[in-house]
N, C-alpha and C positions, 0 to 999 in steps of 0.2 A: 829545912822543909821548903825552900824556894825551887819554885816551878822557873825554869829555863828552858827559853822559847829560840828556834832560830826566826832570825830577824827576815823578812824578805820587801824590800818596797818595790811602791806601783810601777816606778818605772824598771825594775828587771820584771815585771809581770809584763810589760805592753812588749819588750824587746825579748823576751821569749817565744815570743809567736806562738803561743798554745791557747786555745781557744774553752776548753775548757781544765782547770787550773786544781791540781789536788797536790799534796804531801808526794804521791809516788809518782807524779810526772815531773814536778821539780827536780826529786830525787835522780828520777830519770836526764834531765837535762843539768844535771852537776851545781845547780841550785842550793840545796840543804843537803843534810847529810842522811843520814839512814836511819828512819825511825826518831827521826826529829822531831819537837811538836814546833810547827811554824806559825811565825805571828804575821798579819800583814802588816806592816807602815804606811803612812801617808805620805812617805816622799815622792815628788816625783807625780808627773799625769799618765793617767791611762786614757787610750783615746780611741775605744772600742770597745763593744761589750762584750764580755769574761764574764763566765760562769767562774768562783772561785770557791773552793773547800778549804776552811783552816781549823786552827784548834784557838787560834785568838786574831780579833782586827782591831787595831785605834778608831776611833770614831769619824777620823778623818778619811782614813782610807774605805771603810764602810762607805761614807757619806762621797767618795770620788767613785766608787765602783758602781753604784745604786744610781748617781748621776749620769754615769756613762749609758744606762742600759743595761749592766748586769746583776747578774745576782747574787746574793751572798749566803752561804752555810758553814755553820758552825759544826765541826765536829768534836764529838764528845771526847774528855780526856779519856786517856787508857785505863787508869785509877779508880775510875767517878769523878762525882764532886768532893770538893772538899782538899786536905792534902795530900799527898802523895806519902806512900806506905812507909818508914823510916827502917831502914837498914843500913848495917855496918856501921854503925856509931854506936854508944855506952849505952842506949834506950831500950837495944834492941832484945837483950838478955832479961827483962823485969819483969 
């Protein structure tokens, strides 16, 4: 039932040159994959303000993006809350 998130840090954000920052503009610039859920990271500085959309941020990177001037949104999982549906494994049949 583990949620797996693609990884992105702040610094492939600021060297993307995209100003405002989603899942399908990543996707678009060969960043994640396709229907990814992406996490942000705090590696790395951002050194301008980005609007960014994810599906999870470390508190660090929240706390460097919110510093820069930007803003941050959460987008909701595909799911809900809670875990994700269980298929293909022995559960599934019961």
């Amino acid at each position: 039932f583990r949620v797996e998130y693609q990884a992105v840090n702040l610094d492939s954000l600021d060297t993307s040159g995209l100003d405002d920052i989603s899942p399908d503009s990543l996707y678009g610039k060969g960043l994640v994959g396709k229907k990814a859920l992406v996490k942000v990271l705090g590696r790395g500085e951002i050194t301008r303000p980005v609007s960014v959309k994810a599906h999870a941020f470390s508190a660090s990177a929240e706390a460097a993006i919110t510093a820069a001037g930007g803003t941050v949104e959460r987008l909701p999982l595909p799911w809900g809350e809670g875990r994700p549906p269980a298929k293909g494994n022995q559960f599934t049949n019961r």
